[in-house]
N, C-alpha and C positions, 0 to 999 in steps of 0.2 A: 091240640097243638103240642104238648107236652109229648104226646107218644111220639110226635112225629120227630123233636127234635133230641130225645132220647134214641127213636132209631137211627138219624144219622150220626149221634157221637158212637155209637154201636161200630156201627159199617166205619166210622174213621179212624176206631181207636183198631178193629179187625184189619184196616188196612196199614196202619205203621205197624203193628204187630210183625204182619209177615211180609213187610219192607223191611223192617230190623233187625229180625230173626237170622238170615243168616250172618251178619255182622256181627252179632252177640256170640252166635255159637259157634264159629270160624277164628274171633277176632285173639291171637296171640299164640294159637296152636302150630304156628309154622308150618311148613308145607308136608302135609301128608301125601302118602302116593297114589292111595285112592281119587283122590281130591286131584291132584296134578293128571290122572286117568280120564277122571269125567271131563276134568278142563278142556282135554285133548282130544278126547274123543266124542263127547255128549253132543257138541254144533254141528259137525256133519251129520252125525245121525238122525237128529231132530231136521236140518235141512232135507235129508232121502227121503224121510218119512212125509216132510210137508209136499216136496215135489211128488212120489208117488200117488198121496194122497187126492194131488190138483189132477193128477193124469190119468185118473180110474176111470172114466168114464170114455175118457179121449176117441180111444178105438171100438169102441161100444156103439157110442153116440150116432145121430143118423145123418144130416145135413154136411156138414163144414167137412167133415173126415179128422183125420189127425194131426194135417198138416200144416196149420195154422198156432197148435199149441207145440209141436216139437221144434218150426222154426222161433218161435217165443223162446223155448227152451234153451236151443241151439245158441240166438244171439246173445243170450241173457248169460250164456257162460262163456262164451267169445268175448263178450265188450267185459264182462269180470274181469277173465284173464291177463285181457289186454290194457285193462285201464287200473285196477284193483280198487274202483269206484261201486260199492253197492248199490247206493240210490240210481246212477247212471245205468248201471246194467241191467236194474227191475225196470228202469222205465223204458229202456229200448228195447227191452224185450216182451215188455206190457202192448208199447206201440206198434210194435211189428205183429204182435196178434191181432191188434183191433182192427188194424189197415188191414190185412189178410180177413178177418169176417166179416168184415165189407166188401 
């Protein structure tokens, strides 16, 4: 019992660790430009990366074809655009896949 409640203070104190971390090592430095670089640029990136990564199979794949995930795609940056709601625009464009592979 003792190991077990040893490994969760383990795993909790690992998890404030690097929740904290960058607020300790960020926190009074001011705005660097690196920092103000990644700000800017690092979320799109990791979003192309996540969308290419969902779409690798798309045109591959044998059944559905690709036209069920590029209109998902399509609406999912249409209802963005036009509403500047995240939650609203993954789910209508979640919805409009699932109705399409049906």
């Amino acid at each position: 019992m003792s190991y077990v409640l040893a490994a969760v203070a383990l795993m909790a104190l690992a998890t404030f660790a690097t929740r904290a971390a960058p607020f300790l090592l960020f926190a009074g430095a001011g705005e660097r430009p690196w920092l103000r670089f990644l700000a800017r640029y690092l979320p799109p990136a990791v979003m192309t990366v996540l969308v290419l990564y969902c779409l690798r199979d798309t045109f591959t794949s044998g059944a559905p074809g690709p036209l069920p995930a590029l209109a998902g795609v399509v609406v999912t940056v249409a209802v963005h655009l036009a509403r500047r709601n995240a939650l609203l625009s993954i789910a209508a464009g979640t919805a409009l896949h699932m109705l399409l592979l049906r």
